[in-house]
N, C-alpha and C positions, 0 to 999 in steps of 0.2 A: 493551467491546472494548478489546483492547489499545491505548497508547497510547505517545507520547514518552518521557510524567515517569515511565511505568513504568520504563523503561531507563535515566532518568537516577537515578531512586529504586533500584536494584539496583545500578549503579556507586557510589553517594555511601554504602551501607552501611559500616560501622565494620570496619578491617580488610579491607576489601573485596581487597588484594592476596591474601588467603588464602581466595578464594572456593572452596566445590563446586558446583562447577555443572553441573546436572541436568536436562534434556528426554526424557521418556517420551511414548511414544503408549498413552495411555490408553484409546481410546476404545472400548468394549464392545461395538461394532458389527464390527469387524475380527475375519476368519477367526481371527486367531492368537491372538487374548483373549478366545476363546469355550472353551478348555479347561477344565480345574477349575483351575490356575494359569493365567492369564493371561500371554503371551507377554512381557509388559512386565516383569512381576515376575522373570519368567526373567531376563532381558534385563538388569535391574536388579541384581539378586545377585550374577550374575559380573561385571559393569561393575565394582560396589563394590568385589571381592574383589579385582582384578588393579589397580584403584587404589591399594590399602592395600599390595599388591604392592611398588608401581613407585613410591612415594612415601615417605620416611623423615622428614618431617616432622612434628613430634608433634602438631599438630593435626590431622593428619587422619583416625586414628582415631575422635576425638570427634565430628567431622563426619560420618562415617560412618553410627556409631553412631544420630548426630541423624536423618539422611536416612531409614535402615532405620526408625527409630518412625516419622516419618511416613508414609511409602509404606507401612507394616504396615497403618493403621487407613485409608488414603485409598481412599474408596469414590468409583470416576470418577464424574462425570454430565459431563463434559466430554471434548473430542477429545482433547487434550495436556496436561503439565503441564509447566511452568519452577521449577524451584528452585532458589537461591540459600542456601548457606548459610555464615556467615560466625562465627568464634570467638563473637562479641559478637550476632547477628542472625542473621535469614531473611529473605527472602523469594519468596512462593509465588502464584504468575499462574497460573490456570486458564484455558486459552486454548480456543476455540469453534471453532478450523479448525486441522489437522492441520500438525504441523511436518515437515519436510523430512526429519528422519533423528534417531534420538535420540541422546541426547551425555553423555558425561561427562569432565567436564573441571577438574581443580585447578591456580590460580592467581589471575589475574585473573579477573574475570566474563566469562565467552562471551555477548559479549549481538548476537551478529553474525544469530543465527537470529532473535532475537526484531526485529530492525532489516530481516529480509525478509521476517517475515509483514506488519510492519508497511506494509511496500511493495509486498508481493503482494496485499494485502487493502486497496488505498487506497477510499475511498469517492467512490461515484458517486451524484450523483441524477437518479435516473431520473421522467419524467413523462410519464405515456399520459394524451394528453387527445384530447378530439372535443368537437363544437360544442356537448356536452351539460354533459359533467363531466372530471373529473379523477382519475388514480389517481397520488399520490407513492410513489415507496420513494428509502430513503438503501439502496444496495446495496454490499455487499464482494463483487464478483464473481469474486474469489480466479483472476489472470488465466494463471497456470500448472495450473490444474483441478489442483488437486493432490487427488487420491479424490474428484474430481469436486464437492469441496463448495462450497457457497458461504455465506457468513455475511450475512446481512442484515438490516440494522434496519429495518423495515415501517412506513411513516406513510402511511395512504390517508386523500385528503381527498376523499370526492362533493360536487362541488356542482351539486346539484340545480337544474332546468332555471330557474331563479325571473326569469334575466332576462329572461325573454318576459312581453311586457305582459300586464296581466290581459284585455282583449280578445281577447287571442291565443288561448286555454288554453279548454278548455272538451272533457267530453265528445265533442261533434263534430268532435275537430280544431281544425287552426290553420285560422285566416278567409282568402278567400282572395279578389280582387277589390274592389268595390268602390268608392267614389270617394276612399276614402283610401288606397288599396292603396300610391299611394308613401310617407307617412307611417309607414304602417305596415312598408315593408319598411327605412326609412330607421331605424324604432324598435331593429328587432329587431337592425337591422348597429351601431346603437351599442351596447345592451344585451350583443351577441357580443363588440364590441372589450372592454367593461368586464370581460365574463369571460375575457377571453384576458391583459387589464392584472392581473388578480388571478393569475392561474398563473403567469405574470412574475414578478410581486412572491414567489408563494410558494417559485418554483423559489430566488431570490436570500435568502431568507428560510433556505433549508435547506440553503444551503450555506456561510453565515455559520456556520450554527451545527452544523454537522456535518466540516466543515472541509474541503470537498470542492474538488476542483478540476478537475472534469469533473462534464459534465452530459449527460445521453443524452434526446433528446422521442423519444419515439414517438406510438404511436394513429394518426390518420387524418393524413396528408401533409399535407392542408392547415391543420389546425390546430396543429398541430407549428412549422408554418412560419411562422401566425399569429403565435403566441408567441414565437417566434426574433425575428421584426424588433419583436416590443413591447418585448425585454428592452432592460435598461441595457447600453451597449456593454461595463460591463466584465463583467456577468454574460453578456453573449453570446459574450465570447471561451472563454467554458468550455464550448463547447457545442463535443463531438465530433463527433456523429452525430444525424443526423433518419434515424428510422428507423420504416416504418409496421410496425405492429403492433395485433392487435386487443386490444381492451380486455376480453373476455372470458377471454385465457389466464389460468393458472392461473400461478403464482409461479415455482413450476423451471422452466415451459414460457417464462415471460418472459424469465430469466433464459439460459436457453437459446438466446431468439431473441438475446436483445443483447449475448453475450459474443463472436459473434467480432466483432463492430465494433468493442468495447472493446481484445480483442486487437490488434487490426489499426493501432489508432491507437497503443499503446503501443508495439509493435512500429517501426515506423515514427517514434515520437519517439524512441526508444533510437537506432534507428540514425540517425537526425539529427544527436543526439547526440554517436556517435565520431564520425559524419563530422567536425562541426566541429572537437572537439577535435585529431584526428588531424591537422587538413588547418592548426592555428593553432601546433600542435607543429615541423611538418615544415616549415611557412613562421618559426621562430623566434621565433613569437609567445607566442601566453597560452598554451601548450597544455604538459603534461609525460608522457612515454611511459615504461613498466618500472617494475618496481619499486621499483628504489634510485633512480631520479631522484625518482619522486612520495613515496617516503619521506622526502627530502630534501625538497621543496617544502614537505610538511605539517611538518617540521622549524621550518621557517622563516614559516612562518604564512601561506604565500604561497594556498596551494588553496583555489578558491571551490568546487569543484562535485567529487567524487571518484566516476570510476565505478569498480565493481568487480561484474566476473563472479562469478555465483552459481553453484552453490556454489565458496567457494575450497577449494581441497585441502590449503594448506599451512595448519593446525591454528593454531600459533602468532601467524600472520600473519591467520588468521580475528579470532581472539581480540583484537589487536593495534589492528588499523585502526579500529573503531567509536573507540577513546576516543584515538587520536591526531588523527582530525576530529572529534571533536567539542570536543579540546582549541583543535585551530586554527579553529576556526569554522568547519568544512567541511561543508558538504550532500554527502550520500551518497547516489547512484542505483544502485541494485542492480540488473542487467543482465543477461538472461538472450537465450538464440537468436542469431541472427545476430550483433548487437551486440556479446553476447558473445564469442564466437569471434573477432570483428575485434581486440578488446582483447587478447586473449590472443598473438594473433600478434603484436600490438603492444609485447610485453613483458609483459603478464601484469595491468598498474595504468596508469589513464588521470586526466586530473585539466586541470581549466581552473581556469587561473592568475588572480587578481587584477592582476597585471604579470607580464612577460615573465622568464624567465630569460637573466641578463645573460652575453653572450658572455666567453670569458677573453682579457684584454689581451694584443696579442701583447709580447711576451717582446722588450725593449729590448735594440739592439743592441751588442756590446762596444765598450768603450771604446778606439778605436784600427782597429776592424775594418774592413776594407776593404769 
């Protein structure tokens, strides 16, 4: 799956101010690349041809030229493709969920699309557990259903029923009665905590290493809940939703159940989001509103956090802001629905400050002035 150092690896190429930069929807499943030309290669020919147009730079014929060999022999097995092509280098990302709109563009690297799949596609992990076993997935829930896909890395762990005593288990059922009956039912509630302490540990376990920052429990309520008060507080602050779900559905159908939850809470941190921003802007604080102000901020190295409405329309300024935060150390939240539209009315560019933007000194009075 796509990742950061891809975007930083495409920026740092040689020559990179002379980038061609290329996003085809490749994917053989689509109405429109089911012809005997494929809609994309359509799509791709004239793009190239009003490039070479509109462009009198003498590399870019050559770039050109390079592009058309590979998109000649590239046989898709994949949704989209990203190409990069620079005097001196390439580079070429086969990406597994569908881009937003394809693009051609010379200059710098447009790497503003590949910085929202990355944030459309953040990863979840998901764990449907009950008092029995467990099912993991690391899920890309792709939270704008964009063609409905969703990307996901699958890790199912069963853990088979073993914490019940071996007295327990037998052809006939669990034992029931008896003069150890509290013993026995005091066995069986520790042997449950121990496997609710192990899905803890694995949920914190796969998000170390998958780099997630949300986590979804399903399966039966009360085991879900189990698990929630085992985890480590800081692995239980990434826990968006308990949400019951049977252990039976089938993968889309899971996926299915858990994306508007997943919606719902992104939605609702976005809009968290401007509100602070807006409400630290307009009280004089950390907050920068408009364009030319939060250009200015990121100028100045001042911007912790940059949101920015998806898609931007103004081409240039797409292009633009990925590597001036990333120059200033900015995190970027790409922002789509309500959120968005709030920004937009805001001036178009939102951004919380590191420090405040210093007021202008009033203007000392003349010398002699009454």
């Amino acid at each position: 799956m796509l990742k950061l150092t891809d975007v930083n690896r495409v920026l740092s190429q040689s020559a990179a101010d002379k980038t061609l930069s290329l996003y085809a929807q490749v994917d053989p499943s689509l109405f429109e690349n089911n012809g005997r030309v494929p809609g994309w290669r359509i799509w791709l020919k004239n793009s190239l041809r009003e490039l070479k147009a509109t462009h009198d730079d003498p590399v870019v014929p050559e770039l050109v030229a390079r592009a058309e060999q590979f998109f000649s022999t590239l046989r898709p097995e994949c949704k989209a493709v990203a190409a990069f092509f620079t005097p001196g280098a390439e580079e070429v990302l086969r990406l597994q969920v569908p881009i937003v709109a394809p693009e051609c563009h010379f200059g710098r690297p447009a790497v503003a699309s590949l910085l929202w799949l990355l944030d459309e596609y953040e990863p979840y992990v998901v764990a449907l557990v009950d008092s029995e076993k467990v099912r993991f997935f690391v899920a890309r829930l792709g939270r704008a259903g964009l063609g409905g896909t969703r990307y996901n890395e699958v890790f199912e762990y069963d853990f088979p029923p073993k914490y019940l005593p071996a007295t327990s288990r037998g052809e006939g059922g669990y034992v029931h009665g008896g003069n150890n009956r509290d013993a026995f039912e005091a066995t069986i509630e520790d042997h449950a905590r121990r496997f609710y302490r192990q899905v803890a540990e694995q949920c914190a376990h796969l998000v170390e290493e998958s780099g997630a920052k949300r986590i979804v429990l399903g399966g039966t309520e009360a085991s879900a809940r189990a698990v929630e008060g085992i985890m480590h507080d800081t692995v239980r602050k990434a826990v968006i939703a308990v949400v019951p779900t049977p252990l039976h559905l089938s993968d889309q159908a899971t996926w299915d159940h858990l994306l508007p939850h997943a919606l719902e809470h992104e939605r609702v941190h976005e809009c968290a989001l401007v509100d602070e921003v807006v409400d630290l802007a307009k009280a004089g604080g950390r907050g920068a509103l408009g364009i030319a102000t939060v250009l200015e901020c990121l100028k100045n190295k001042q911007v912790e956090l940059l949101l920015v409405p998806w898609p931007l329309a103004d081409t240039e300024l797409r292009v633009q802001l990925p590597e001036l935060a990333m120059a200033a150390g900015a995190r970027i939240e790409l922002i789509a629905g309500p959120a968005a539209e709030r920004v937009q009315q805001e001036g178009g560019l939102a951004a919380r400050l590191y420090y405040g933007i210093p007021e202008a000194a009033p203007a000392a009075p003349l010398k002699g002035a009454a």
